[in-house]
N, C-alpha and C positions, 0 to 999 in steps of 0.2 A: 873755045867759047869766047864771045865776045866781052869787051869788060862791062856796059853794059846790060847783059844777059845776065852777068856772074853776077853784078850787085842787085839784080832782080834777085835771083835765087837766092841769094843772102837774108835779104830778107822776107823771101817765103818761108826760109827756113829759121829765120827766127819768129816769125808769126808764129809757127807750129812747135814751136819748143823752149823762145821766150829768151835763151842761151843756147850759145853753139862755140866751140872752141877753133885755135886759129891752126891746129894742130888738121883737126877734122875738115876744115874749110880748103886748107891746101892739098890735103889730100884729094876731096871728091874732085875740087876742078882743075889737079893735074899740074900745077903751079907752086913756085915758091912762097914760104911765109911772107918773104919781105913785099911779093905783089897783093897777097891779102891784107896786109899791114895798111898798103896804099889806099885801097878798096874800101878797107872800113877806116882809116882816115877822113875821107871822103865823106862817108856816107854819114859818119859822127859831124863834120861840118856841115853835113844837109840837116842837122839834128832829128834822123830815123834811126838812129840809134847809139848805145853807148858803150865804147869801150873801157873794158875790165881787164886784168889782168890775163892773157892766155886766151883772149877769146873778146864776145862783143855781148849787148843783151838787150833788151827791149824794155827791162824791168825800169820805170823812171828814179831818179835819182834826186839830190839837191836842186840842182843845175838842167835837168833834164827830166821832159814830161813826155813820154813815148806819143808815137805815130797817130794820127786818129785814126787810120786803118786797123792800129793793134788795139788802140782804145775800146771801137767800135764792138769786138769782140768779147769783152772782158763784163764779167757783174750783170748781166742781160736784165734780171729777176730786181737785182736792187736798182739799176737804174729805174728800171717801171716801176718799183715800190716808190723811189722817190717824186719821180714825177705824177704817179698818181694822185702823191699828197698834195702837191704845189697846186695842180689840177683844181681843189677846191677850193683857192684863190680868185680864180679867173670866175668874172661876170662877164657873160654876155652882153658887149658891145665897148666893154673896156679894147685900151689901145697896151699892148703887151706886144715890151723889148727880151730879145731871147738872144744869150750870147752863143760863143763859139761850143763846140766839145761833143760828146757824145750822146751824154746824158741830157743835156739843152735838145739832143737832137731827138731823144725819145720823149721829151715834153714838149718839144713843140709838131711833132705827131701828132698828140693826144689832144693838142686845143682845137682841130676840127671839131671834135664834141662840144666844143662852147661857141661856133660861131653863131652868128656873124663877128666878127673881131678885127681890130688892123692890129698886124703884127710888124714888128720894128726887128730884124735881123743880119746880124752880120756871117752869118751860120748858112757857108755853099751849100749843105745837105740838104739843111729846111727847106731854103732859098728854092731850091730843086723840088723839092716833095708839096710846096704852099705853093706853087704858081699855077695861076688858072683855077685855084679851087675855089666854088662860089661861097659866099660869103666870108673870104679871107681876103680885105684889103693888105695888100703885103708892099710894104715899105724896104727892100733890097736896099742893103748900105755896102757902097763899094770901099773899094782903094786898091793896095797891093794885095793880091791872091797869094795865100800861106800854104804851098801842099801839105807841110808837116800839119797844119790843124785844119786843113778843109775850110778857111775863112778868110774873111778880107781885115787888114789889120791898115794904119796906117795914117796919115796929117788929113787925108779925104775922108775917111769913114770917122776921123772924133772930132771935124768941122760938119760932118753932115749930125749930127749926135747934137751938137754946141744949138744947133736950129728945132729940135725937137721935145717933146716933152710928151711921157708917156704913163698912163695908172701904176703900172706896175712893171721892173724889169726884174728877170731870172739871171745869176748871176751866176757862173760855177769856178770855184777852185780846186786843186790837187792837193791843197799843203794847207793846216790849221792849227795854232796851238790854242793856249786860252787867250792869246789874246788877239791874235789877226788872222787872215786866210791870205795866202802865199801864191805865189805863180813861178815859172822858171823860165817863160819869156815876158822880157818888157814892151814890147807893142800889144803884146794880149794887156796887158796890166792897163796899160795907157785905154785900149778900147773897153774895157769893163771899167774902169772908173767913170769914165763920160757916160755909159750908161746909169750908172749908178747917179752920177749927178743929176741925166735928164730924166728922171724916174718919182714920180710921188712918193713912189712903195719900193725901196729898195727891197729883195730877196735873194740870199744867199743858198744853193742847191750843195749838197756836199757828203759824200760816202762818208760814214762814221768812222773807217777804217783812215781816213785822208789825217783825224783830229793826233795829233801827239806830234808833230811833222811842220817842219817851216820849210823854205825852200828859196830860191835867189832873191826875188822882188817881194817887197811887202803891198801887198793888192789893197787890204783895207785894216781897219779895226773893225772885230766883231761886231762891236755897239755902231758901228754906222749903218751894216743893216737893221731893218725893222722888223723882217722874219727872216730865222733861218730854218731850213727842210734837210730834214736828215733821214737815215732808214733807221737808225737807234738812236737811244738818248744820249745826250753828249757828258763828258766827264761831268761828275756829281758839281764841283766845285765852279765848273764852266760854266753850267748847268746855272745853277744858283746868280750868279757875279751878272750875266745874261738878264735875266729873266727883273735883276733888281734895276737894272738898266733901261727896261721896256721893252726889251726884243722878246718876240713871241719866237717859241721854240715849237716846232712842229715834226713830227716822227711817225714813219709810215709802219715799224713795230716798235711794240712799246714796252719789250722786255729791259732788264736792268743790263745796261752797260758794260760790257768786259773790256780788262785791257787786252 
C-alpha cells in the first residue's frame, strides 16, 4: 500500500473509532511500528490528528481541535439545538458574519429561513452550500485555505474584515472557562477577533460541554460578547458574573446544568 493510501485509511479508521493503537496499525498494513510512527508524525503536523501514547486519536486536546471532517460528525442534535436558538436573532435583511466549524455550518444552513440576507463568511462549507441561493447576498472572505478546518484563515481574510461591518457575527469556540473562550489555532483566533470587531452584535455559539476547558490561544473575554447560545445553562456562578455584565445568556434546553 502506498504511504499516502495508508494515511488515508488512518484516518478512516479513526473517524470510525475516534482511537486506534500503533500496535493495531502496523499490523493491518503489513509494516513496522517505526514507519507508522513516521505516518502519524505527519499527519499530527498536518494537525488531523493527535498522538497519545501507543497509538493516535481524534479526540481534541489542549493544543489540538480535531479535523472538521471528524467534527462534522459529532453532537448533530446539539449543534441544531444551538443553532436553532441563535436562528431567533437574525432579522430579515440584517447583514450576518458566520465563522469557521461545524456547528457555524449548521446555522448558516438554517439562515435560508431568514432571507433575503447578506452573509459575511469565511466558512468553505457555507461558502459551497450559500452560492447562487436567491436572496442570499454572500460576501466569500478569502486567504489561505485550512483543510484541517474547511476555511480561509489569514493577513487577506482579517484585511478584508478591517473593511466591513456587519448586524451581527456568530462566533464559535471549543474551550471556555468562566472567564474566556479559547481556541487551539492562532490564525482562527486572529480571524474570529476581527469578526467580532466588525460586528455590532458580537455572539458567541458554544456546546455547554466545551465550558470548564481552556486551551492554547485565549480568543476573548466572555463579557466582550453581547450574547452568548448555548444547548444548557452555563455554570451557576458564570451564569450570574455574565448576565451582571449585560450579556444575554441564551439556551436551546433549559434544564439545570450538570457538571
Amino acid at each position: 500500500m502506498k504511504r499516502e493510501d495508508r494515511r488515508r485509511e488512518i484516518m478512516n479508521l479513526l473517524v470510525g473509532n475516534r482511537v486506534i493503537g500503533l500496535d493495531e496499525l502496523a499490523e493491518r498494513f503489513g509494516v513496522s511500528k517505526m514507519t507508522v510512527h513516521r505516518d502519524l508524525d505527519e499527519l499530527e503536523q498536518e494537525g488531523v490528528l493527535r498522538k497519545v501514547r501507543g497509538g493516535a486519536t481524534i479526540d481534541p486536546g489542549t493544543q489540538f481541535e480535531s479535523d472538521f471532517r471528524v467534527r462534522a460528525t459529532q453532537e448533530a442534535e446539539v449543534k441544531k439545538a444551538i443553532a436553532r436558538e441563535a436562528l431567533t436573532m437574525v432579522e430579515r435583511g440584517m447583514t450576518v458574519m458566520v465563522n469557521d466549524g461545524s456547528m457555524a455550518f449548521v446555522f448558516g444552513e438554517m439562515l435560508l429561513e431568514k432571507r433575503p440576507l447578506t452573509v459575511i463568511s469565511n466558512n468553505a462549507a457555507l461558502i459551497d452550500r450559500l452560492k447562487g441561493e436567491s436572496g442570499i447576498t454572500l460576501m466569500a472572505l478569502g486567504g489561505i485555505y485550512s483543510d484541517r478546518f474547511n476555511a480561509y484563515f489569514g493577513l487577506l481574510t482579517e484585511a478584508a474584515l478591517t473593511g466591513l461591518k456587519a448586524d451581527i457575527a456568530f462566533v464559535s469556540a471549543p474551550a471556555a472557562d468562566e472567564i474566556a473562550a479559547y481556541h487551539t489555532d492562532e490564525a482562527a483566533v486572529r480571524t474570529k477577533r476581527a469578526m467580532l470587531a466588525a460586528a455590532t452584535h458580537p455572539c458567541l455559539l458554544i456546546n455547554s460541554r466545551r465550558f470548564g476547558h481552556t486551551s492554547l490561544h485565549r480568543l476573548a473575554d466572555l463579557t466582550e460578547f453581547r450574547t452568548i447560545v448555548s444547548d444548557r445553562p452555563l455554570p451557576v456562578e458564570t451564569d450570574r458574573r455574565l448576565r451582571q455584565a449585560g450579556v444575554t445568556i441564551k439556551t436551546a434546553y433549559n434544564d439545570e446544568f450538570s457538571e
